[in-house]
KEGU-930881 format. One record per residue (C-alpha): z, y, x; residue number from 1. Coordinates in nm, 4 decimals. Layout:
BEGIN
<atom><w>Z</w><v>Y</v><u>X</u><pos>NUM</pos></atom>
...
***
This chain:
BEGIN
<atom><w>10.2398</w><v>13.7894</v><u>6.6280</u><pos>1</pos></atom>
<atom><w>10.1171</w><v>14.1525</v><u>6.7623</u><pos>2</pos></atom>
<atom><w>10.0656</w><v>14.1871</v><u>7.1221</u><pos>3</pos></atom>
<atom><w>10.0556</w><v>14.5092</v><u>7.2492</u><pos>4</pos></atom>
<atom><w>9.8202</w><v>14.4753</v><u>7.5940</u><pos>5</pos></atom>
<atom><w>9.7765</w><v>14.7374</v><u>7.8449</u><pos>6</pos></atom>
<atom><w>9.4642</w><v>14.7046</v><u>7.9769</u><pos>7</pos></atom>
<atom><w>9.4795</w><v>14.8565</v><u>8.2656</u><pos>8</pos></atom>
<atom><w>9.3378</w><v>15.1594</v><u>8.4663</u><pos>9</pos></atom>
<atom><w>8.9908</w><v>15.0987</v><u>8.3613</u><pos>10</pos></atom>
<atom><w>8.7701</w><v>14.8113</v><u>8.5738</u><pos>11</pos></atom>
<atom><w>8.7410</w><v>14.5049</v><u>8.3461</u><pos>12</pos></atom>
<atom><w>8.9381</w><v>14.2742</v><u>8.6277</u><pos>13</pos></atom>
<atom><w>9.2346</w><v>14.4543</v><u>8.6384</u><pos>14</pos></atom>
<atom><w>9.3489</w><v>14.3821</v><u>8.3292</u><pos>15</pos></atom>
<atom><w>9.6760</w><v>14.1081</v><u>8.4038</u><pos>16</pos></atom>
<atom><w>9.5830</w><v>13.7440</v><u>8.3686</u><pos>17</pos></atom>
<atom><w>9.8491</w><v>13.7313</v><u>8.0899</u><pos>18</pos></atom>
<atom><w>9.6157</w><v>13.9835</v><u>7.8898</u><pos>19</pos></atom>
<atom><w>9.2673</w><v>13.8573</v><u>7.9645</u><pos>20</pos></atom>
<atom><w>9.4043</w><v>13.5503</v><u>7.7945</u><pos>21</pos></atom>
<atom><w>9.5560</w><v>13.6962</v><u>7.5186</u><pos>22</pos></atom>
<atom><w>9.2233</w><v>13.9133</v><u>7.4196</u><pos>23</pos></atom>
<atom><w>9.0510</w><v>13.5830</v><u>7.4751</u><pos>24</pos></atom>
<atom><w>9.2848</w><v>13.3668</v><u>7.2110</u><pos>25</pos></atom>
<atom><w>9.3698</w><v>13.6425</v><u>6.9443</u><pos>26</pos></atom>
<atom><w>9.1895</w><v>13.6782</v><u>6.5978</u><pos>27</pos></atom>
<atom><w>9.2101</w><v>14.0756</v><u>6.6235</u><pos>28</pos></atom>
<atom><w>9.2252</w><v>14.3714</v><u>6.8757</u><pos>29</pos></atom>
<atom><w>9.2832</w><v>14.7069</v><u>6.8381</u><pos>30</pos></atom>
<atom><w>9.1466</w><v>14.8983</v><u>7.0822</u><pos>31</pos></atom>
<atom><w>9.2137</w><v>15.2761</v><u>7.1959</u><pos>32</pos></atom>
<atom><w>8.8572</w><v>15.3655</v><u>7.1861</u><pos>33</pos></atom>
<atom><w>8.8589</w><v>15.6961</v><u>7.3814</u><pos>34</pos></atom>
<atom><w>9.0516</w><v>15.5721</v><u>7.6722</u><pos>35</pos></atom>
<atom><w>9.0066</w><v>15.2254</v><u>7.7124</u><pos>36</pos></atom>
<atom><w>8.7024</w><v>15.0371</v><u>7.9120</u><pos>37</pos></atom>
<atom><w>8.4339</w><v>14.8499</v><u>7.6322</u><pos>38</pos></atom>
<atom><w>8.4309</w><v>14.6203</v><u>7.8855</u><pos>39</pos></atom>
<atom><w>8.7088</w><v>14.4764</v><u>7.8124</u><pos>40</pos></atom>
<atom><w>8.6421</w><v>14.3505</v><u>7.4482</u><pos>41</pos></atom>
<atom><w>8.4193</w><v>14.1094</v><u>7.6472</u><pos>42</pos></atom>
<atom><w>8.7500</w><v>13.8821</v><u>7.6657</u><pos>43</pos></atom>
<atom><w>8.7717</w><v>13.8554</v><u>7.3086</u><pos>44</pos></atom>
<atom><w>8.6221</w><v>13.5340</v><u>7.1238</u><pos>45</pos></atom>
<atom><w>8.3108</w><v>13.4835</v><u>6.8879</u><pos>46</pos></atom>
<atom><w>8.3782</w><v>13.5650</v><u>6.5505</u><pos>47</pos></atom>
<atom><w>8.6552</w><v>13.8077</v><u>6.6619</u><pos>48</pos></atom>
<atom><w>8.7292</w><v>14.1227</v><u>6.4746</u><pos>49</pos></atom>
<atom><w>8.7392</w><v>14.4978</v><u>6.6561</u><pos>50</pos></atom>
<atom><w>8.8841</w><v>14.7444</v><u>6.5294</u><pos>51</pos></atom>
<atom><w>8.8960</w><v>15.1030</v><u>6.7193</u><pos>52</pos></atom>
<atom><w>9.2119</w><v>15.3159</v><u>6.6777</u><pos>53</pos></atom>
<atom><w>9.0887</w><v>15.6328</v><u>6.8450</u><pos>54</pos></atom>
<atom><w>8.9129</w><v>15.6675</v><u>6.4618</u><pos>55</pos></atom>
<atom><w>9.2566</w><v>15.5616</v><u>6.2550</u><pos>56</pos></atom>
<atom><w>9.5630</w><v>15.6908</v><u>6.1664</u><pos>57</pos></atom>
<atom><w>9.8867</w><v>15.5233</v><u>6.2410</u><pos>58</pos></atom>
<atom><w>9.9577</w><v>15.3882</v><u>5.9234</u><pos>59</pos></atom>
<atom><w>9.6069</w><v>15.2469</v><u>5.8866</u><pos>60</pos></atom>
<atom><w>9.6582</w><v>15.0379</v><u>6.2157</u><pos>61</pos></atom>
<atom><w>10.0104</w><v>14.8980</v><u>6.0847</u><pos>62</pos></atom>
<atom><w>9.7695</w><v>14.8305</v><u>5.7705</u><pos>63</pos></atom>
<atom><w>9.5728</w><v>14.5807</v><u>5.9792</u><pos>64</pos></atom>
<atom><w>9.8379</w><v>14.4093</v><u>6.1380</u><pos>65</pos></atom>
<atom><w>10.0299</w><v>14.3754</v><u>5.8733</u><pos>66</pos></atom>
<atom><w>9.7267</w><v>14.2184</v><u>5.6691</u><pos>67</pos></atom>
<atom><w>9.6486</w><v>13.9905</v><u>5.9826</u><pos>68</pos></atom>
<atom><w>10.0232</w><v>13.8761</v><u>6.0059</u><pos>69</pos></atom>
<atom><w>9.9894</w><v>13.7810</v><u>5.5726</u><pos>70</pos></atom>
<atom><w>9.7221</w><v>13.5967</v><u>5.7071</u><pos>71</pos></atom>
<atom><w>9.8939</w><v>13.3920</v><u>5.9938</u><pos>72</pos></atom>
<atom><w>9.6622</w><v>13.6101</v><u>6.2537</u><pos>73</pos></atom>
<atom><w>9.7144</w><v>13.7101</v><u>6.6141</u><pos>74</pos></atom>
<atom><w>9.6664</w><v>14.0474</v><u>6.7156</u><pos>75</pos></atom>
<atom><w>9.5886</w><v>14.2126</v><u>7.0139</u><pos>76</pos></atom>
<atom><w>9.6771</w><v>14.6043</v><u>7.0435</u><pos>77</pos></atom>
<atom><w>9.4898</w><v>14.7363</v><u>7.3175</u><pos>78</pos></atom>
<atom><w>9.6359</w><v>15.0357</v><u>7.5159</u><pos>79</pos></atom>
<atom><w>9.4647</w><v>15.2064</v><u>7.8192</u><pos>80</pos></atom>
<atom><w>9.6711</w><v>15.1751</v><u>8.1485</u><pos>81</pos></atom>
<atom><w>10.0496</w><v>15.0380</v><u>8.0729</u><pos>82</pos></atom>
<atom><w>10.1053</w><v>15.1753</v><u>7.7291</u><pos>83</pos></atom>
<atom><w>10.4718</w><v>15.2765</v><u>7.8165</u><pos>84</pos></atom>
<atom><w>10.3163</w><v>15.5969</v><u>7.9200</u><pos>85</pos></atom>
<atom><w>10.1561</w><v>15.8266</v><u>7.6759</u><pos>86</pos></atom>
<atom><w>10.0909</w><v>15.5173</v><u>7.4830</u><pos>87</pos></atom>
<atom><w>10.2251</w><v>15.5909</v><u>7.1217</u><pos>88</pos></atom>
<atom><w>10.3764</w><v>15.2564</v><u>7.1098</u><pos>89</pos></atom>
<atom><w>10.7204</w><v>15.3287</v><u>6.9978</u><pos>90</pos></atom>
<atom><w>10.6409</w><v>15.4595</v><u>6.6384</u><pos>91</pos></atom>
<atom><w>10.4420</w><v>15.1219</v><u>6.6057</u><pos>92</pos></atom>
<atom><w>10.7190</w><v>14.9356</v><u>6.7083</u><pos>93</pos></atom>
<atom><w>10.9945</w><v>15.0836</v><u>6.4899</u><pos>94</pos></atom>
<atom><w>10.7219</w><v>15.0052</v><u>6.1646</u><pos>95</pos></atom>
<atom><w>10.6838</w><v>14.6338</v><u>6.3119</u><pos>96</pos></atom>
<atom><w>11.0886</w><v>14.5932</v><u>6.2989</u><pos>97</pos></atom>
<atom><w>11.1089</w><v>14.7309</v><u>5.9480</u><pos>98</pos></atom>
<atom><w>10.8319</w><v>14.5218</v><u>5.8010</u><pos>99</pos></atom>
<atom><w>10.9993</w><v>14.2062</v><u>6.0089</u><pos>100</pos></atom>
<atom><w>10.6996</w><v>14.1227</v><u>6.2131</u><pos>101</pos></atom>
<atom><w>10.7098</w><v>14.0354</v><u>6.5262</u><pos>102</pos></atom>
<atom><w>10.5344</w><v>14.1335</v><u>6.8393</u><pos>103</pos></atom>
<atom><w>10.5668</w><v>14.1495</v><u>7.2316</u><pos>104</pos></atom>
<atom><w>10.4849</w><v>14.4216</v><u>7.5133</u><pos>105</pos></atom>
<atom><w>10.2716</w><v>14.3213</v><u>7.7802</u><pos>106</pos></atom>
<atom><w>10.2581</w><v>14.5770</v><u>8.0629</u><pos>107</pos></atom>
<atom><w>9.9724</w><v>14.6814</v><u>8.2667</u><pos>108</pos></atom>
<atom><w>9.8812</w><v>14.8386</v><u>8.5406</u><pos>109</pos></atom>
<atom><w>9.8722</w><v>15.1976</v><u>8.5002</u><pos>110</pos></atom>
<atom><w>9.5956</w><v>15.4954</v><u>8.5634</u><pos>111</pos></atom>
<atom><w>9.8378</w><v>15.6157</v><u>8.8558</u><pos>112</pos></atom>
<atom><w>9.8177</w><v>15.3370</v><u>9.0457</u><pos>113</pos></atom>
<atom><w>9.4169</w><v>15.3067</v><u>9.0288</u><pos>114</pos></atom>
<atom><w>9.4435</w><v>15.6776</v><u>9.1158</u><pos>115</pos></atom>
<atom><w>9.6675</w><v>15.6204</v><u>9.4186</u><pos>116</pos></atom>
<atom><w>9.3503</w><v>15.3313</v><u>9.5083</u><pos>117</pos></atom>
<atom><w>9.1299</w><v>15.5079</v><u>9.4640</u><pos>118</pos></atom>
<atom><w>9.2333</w><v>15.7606</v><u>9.7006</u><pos>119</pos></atom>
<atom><w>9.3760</w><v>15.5242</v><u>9.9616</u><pos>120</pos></atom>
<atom><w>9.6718</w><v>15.6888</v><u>9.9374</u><pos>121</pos></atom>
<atom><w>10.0667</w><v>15.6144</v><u>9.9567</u><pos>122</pos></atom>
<atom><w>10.2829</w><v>15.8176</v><u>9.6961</u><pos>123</pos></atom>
<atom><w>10.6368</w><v>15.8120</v><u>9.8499</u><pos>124</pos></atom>
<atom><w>10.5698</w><v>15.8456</v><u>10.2380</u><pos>125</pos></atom>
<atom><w>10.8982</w><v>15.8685</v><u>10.4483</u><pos>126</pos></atom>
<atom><w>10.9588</w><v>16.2419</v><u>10.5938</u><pos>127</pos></atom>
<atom><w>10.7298</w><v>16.3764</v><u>10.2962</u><pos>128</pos></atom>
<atom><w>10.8434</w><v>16.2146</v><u>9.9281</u><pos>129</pos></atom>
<atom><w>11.0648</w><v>15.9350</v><u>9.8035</u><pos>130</pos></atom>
<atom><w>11.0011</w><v>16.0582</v><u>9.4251</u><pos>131</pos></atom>
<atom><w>10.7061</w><v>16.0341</v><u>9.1880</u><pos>132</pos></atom>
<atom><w>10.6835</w><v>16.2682</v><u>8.8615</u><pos>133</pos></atom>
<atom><w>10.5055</w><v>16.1535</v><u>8.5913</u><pos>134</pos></atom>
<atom><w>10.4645</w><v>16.4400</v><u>8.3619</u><pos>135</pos></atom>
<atom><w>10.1863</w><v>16.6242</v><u>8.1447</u><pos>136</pos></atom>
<atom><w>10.1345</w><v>16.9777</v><u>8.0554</u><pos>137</pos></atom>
<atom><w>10.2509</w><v>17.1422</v><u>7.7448</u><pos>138</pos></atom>
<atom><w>9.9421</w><v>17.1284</v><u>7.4438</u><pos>139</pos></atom>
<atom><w>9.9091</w><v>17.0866</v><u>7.1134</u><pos>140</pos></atom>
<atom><w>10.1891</w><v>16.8298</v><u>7.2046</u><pos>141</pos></atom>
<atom><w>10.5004</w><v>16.9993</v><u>7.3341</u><pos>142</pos></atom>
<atom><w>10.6713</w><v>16.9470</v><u>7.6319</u><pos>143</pos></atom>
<atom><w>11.0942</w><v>17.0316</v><u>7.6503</u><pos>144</pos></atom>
<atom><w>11.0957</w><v>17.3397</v><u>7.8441</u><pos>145</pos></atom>
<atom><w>11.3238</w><v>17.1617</v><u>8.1105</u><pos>146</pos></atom>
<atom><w>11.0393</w><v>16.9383</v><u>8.1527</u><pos>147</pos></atom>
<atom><w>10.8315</w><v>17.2141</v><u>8.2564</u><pos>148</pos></atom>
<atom><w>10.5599</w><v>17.1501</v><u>8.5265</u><pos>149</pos></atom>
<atom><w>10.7250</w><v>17.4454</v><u>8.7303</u><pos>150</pos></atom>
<atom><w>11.0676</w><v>17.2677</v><u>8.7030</u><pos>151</pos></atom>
<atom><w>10.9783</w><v>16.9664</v><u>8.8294</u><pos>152</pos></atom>
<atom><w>10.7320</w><v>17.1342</v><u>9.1303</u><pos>153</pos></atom>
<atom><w>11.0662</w><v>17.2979</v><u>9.2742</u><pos>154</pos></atom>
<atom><w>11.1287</w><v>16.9464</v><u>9.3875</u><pos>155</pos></atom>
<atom><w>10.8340</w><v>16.9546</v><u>9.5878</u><pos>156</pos></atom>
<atom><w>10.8304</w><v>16.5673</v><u>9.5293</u><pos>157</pos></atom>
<atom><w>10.5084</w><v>16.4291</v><u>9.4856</u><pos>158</pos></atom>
<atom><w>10.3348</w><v>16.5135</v><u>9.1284</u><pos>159</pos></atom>
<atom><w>10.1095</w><v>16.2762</v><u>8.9020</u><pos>160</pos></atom>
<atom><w>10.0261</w><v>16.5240</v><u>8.6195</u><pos>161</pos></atom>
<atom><w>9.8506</w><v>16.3022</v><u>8.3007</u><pos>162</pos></atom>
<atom><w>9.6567</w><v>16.5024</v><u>8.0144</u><pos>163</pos></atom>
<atom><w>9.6042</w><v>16.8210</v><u>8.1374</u><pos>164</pos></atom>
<atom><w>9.2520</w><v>16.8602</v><u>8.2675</u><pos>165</pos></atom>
<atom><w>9.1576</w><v>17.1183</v><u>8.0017</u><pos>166</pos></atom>
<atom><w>9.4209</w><v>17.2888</v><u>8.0967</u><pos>167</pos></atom>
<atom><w>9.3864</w><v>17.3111</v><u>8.5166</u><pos>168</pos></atom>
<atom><w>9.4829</w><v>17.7043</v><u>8.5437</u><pos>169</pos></atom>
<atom><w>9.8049</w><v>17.6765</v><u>8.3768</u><pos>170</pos></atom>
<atom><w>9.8574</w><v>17.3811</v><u>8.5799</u><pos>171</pos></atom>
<atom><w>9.7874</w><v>17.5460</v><u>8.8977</u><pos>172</pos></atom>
<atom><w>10.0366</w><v>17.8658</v><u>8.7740</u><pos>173</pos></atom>
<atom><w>10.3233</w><v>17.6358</v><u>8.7029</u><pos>174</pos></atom>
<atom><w>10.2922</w><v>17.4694</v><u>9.0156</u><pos>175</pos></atom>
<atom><w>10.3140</w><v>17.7742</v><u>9.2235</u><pos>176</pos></atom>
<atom><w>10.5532</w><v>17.9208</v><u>9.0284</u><pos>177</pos></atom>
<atom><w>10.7467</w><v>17.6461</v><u>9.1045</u><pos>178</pos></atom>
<atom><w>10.7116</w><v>17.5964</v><u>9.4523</u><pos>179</pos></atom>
<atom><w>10.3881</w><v>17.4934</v><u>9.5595</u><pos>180</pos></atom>
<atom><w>10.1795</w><v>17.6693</v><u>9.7649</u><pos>181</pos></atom>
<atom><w>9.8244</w><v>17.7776</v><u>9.6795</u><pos>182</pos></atom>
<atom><w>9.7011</w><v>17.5608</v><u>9.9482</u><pos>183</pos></atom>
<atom><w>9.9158</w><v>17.2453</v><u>9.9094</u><pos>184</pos></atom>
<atom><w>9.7163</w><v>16.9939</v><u>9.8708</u><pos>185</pos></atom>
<atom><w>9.6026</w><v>16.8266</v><u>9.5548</u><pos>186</pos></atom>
<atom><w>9.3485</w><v>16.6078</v><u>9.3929</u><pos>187</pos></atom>
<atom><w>9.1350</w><v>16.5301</v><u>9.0638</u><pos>188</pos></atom>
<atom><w>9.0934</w><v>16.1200</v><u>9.0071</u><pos>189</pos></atom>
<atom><w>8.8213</w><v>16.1155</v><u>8.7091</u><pos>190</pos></atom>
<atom><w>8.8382</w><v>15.7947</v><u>8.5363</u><pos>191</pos></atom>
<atom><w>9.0059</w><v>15.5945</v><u>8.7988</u><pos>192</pos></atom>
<atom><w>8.8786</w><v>15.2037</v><u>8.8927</u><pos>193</pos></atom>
<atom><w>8.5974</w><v>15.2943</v><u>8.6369</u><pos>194</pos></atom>
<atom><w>8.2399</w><v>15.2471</v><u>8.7820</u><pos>195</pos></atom>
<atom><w>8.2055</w><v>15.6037</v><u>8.7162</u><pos>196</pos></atom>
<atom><w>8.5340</w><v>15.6807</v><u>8.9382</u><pos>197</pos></atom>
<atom><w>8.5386</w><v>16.0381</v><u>9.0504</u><pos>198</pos></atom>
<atom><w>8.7661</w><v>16.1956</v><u>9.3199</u><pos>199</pos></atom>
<atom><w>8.7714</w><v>16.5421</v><u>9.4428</u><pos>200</pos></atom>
<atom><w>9.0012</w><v>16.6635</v><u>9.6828</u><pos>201</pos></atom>
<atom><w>9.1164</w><v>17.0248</v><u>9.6337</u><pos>202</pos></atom>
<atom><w>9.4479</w><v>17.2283</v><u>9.6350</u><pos>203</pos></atom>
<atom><w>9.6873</w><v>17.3853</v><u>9.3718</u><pos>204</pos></atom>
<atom><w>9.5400</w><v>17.6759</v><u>9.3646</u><pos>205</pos></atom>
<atom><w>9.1841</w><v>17.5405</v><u>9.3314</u><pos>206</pos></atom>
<atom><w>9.2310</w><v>17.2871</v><u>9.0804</u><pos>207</pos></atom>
<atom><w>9.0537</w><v>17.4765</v><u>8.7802</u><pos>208</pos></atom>
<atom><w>8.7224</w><v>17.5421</v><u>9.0154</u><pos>209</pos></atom>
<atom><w>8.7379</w><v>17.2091</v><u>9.1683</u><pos>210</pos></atom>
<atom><w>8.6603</w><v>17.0366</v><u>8.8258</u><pos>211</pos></atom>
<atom><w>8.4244</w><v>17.3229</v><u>8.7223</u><pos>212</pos></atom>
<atom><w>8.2203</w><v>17.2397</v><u>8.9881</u><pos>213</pos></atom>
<atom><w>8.2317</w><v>16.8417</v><u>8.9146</u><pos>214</pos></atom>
<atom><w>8.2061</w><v>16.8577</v><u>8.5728</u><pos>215</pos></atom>
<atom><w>8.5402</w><v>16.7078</v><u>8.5003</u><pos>216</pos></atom>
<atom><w>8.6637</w><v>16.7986</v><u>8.1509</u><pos>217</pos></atom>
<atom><w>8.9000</w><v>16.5171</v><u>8.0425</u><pos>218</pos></atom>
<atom><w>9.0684</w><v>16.1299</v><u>8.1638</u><pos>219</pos></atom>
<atom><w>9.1411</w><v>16.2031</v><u>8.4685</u><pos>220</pos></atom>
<atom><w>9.4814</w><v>16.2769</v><u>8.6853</u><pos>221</pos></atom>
<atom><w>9.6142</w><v>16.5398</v><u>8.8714</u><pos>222</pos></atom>
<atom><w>9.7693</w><v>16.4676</v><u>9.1794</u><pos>223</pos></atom>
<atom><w>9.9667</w><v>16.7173</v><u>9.3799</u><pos>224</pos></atom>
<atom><w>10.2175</w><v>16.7039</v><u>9.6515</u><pos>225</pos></atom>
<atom><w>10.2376</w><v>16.6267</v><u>10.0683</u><pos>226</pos></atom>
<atom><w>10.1402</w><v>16.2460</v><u>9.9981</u><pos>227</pos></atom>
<atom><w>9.8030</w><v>16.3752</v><u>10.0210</u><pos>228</pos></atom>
<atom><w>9.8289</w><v>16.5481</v><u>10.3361</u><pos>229</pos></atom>
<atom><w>9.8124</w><v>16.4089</v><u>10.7265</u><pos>230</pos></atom>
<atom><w>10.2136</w><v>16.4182</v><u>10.8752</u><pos>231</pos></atom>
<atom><w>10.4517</w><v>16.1615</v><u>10.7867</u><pos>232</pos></atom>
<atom><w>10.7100</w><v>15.9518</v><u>10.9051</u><pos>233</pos></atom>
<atom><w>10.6746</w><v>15.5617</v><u>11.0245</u><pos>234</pos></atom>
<atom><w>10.8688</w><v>15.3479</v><u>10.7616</u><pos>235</pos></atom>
<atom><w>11.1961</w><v>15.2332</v><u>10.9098</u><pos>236</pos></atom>
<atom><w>11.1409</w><v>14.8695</v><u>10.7685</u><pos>237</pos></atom>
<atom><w>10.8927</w><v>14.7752</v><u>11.0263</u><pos>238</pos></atom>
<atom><w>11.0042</w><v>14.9923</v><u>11.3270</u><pos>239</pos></atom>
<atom><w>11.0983</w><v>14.7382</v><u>11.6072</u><pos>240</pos></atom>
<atom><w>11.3767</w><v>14.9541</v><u>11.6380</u><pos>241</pos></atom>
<atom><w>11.5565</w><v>14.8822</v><u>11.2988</u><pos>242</pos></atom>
<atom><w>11.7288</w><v>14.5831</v><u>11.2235</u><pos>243</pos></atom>
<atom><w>11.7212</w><v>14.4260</v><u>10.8941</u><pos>244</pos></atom>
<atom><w>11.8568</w><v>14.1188</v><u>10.7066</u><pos>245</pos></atom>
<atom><w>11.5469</w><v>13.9129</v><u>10.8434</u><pos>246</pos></atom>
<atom><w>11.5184</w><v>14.0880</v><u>11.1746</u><pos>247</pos></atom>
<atom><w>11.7032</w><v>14.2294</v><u>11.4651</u><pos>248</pos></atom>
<atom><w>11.6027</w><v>14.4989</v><u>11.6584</u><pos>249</pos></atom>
<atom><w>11.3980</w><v>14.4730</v><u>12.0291</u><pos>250</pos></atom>
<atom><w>11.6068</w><v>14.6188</v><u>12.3048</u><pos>251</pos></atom>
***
């Protein structure tokens, strides 16, 4: 059996119970070397073999599984965050069902979250946003031009913006472009519930000098939108006001 893992945002303990056991019973992981905590291979048992994807090609991971599955093995496929997201995990998926091998998804907790803790903040405040986008800008992978970082910031709706740190001017053009003004607010999370967590607090039209000045080059997220501001509305569900299935309203 392959189990593909997401190990979370980064701190060693908030990987899900369900994973920490799995790394701790399998024969195998595969790990995603450039993104995901060494910590974390702590779970795994003695005699336990590592294997680190961020130096192998897809067909030379299926190569390992499908050798460890010949040999009745377990394996654990590590993937930073909750490997739905910019985790790759499709195209290993589709080779699993045509060699017959089985295998489950385990999901994690993912980067945007630990961002959002990290900065004490609440994405989809009443009066201010109800949406999250979860989008990336255009590289040396492509992004559908409807997807484009402008299209999405004429919603104004708040903005988690993955893979794109090298890239912080276009990001900031795109936004305005958009919508956004120069001094909406925004924020760099540097490797989020990492010991080496990072956040700066900027706006969209300082972005590129903000992580200049903090030496942030790469894993971390953009986060733009009013979420990060000061005005918003009280939530409805606990206004003494509002009546709801479990509570009436005070005169």
């Amino acid at each position: 059996m392959i189990h593909f893992v997401g190990a979370g945002p980064g701190a060693e303990d908030l990987i899900t119970v369900k994973g920490a056991r799995l790394l701790k019973e399998t024969d195998i992981i595969i790990y995603a070397g450039s993104l995901v905590n060494p910590a974390l291979l702590g779970y795994g048992k003695a005699g336990c073999q590592v294997y680190n994807s961020a130096e192998m090609t897809l067909e030379e991971v299926i190569a390992v599984m499908k050798d460890a599955e010949s040999k009745g093995l377990d394996t654990v496929r590590l993937h930073t965050g909750d490997a739905s997201l910019y985790g790759a995990i499709r195209e290993q998926m589709d080779l699993l069902d045509e060699a017959g091998i089985s295998y489950e998804d385990v999901p994690g907790v993912s980067s945007f979250s630990g961002a959002a803790a990290a900065l004490n903040a609440e994405y989809t405040l009443p009066g201010v946003s109800q949406s999250v986008v979860i989008t990336r800008m255009a590289g040396r992978t492509p992004v559908p031009e409807k997807e484009a970082i402008s299209k999405f910031a004429e919603h104004g709706s708040t903005m988690v913006i993955f893979l794109s740190t090298g890239l912080l001017e276009d990001v900031s053009r795109e936004l305005i472009e958009g919508g956004y003004e120069s001094d909406s607010p925004a924020a760099i999370v540097y490797k989020a519930t990492w010991p080496e967590e990072k956040v700066v607090r900027c706006t969209v039209g300082t972005l590129a000098q903000a992580a200049k000045d903090n030496n942030i080059t790469k894993t971390a997220l953009i986060l733009v939108g009013g979420f990060l501001g000061s005005a918003y509305e009280r939530s409805k569900l606990y206004d003494p006001g509002f009546t709801t299935e479990f509570r009436k309203a005070s005169k």
